[in-house]
N, C-alpha and C positions, 0 to 999 in steps of 0.2 A: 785494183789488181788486174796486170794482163792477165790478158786467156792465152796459155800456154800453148805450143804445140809439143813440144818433148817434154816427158815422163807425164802425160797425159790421156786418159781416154776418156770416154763418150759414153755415157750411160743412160740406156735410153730403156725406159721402163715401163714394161707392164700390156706392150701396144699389140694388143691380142684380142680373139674376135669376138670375147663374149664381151667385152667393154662397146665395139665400135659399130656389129652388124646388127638389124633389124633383128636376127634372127638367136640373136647371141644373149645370155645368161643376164644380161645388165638390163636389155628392152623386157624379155620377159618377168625380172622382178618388178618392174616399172618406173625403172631407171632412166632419166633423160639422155639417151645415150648420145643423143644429134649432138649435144653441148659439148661432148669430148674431142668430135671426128674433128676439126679447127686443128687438132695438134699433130694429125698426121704430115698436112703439109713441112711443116717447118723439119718434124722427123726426117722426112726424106730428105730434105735440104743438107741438115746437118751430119746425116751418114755417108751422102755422099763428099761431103768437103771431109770428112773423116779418112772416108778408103781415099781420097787423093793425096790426101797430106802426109798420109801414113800414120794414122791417129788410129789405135787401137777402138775398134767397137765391140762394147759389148752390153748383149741383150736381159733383161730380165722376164720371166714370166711368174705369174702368179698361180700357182699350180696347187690343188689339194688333193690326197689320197681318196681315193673311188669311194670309201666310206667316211671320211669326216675324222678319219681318227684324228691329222695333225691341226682340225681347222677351229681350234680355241671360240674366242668368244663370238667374232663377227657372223660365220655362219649360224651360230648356236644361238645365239640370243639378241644380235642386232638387225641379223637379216635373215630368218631363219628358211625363208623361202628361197635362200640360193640353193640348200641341198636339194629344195622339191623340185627344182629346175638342173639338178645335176653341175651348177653352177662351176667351172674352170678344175673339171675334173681333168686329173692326169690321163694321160694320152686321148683326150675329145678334143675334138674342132675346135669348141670353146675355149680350150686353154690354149691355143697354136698363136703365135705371134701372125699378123695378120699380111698378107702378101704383097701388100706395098712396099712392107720392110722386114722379106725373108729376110735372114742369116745368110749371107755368104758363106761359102766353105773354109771354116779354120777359124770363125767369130764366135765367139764365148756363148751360151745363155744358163744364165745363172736363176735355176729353180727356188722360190721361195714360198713360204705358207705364212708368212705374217708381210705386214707393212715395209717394213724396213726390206732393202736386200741385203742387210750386214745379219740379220737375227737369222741364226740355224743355215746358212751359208757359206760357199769358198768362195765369196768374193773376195774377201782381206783377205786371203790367201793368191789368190789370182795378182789382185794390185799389186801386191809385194814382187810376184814373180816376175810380174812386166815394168818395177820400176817405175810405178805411178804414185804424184803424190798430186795430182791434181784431176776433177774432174768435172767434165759437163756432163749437164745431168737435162734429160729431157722426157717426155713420156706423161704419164695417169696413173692417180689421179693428185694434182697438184695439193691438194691438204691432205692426202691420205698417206699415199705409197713416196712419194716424188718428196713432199715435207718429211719423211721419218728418215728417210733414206739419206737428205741433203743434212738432219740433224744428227746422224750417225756418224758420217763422213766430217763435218764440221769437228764433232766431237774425237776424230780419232787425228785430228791438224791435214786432214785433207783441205786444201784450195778447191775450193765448189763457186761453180757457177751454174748455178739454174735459168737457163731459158725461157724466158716469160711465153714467148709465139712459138713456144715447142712444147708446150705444155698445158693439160686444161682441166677442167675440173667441174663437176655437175651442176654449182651453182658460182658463178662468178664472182658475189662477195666470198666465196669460201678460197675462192683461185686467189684471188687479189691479196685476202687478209694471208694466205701462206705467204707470198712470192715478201708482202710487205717483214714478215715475222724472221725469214731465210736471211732478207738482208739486214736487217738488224744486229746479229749475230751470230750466223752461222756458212754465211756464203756473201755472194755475189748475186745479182739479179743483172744478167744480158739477154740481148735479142739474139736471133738469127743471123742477121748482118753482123752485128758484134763477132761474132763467131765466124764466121764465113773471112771475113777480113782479115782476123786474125790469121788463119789457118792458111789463109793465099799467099 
């Protein structure tokens, strides 16, 4: 499948400070967070061939209410030490998309509290309004947020392409077995240059 440029955006997920800085909610649960930083490069790559080509960008962040009301199972019971680190609380540093890859003025960020960006979201409302039936997808973390997200999209006949070098994941069998599970049936698996190429 080409990688589109028209009725196409760029979905770039998740790339915020408590995932990628020393100081940020992921190092202090004791999270390998170094494994992730590898997908900022390609991020920048891909956003800027995005604002040239006129490819719609837009961001997501992983954002929970101050007290845990919306944060289901994972704070509660798989990792319950993100609350005691205040972990991607709504308006902290922690949950800020990180400054490699501000937001331009006018670029979407679509707040979510679960994995997917489709659950409890106006994403599929945004797509619709811009005329998107295809997407790349890039961002963290590769089997978490970036796999629910591409099998939501998949599942609603979105054209998905997941970026393998724009994307990364805490343990690298865990990266691999997603990227291998997306292209199976539910997407596309390209590179950077894939990308880039097309969009030129």
């Amino acid at each position: 499948m080409d990688i589109a440029r028209e009725n196409t955006a760029l979905l770039v997920i998740d790339m915020q400070n408590g995932f990628f800085d020393a100081k940020g909610s992921m190092a202090a649960v004791g999270m390998p967070y170094e494994e992730l930083r590898p997908a900022i490069a390609g991020c920048r790559t891909l956003v800027g061939a995005a604002r040239a080509a006129g490819v719609p960008v837009i961001y997501t962040r992983y954002v929970y209410h101050s007290d845990y009301a919306d944060g289901g199972l994972l704070p509660t019971y798989f990792v319950p030490a993100m609350k005691e680190v205040g972990s991607l609380a709504e308006g902290s540093w922690d949950a800020d998309i990180i400054d490699e890859l501000a937001p331009a003025e006018g670029e979407i960020v679509i707040d979510k509290s679960r994995p997917s960006s489709f659950y409890g979201t106006r994403l599929e409302p945004v797509l619709t309004g811009l005329g998107v039936r295809s997407l790349v997808i890039a961002g963290v973390t590769t089997n978490i947020c970036v796999e629910s997200t591409a099998r939501d999209a998949g599942q609603r006949d979105y054209r998905v392409h997941v970026i393998s070098d724009a994307t990364a994941e805490f343990e690298k069998s865990r990266h691999d077995h997603a990227l291998n599970t997306i292209g199976f049936a539910f997407g596309w698996v390209n590179t950077v240059d894939d990308v880039v190429r097309a969009w030129s």
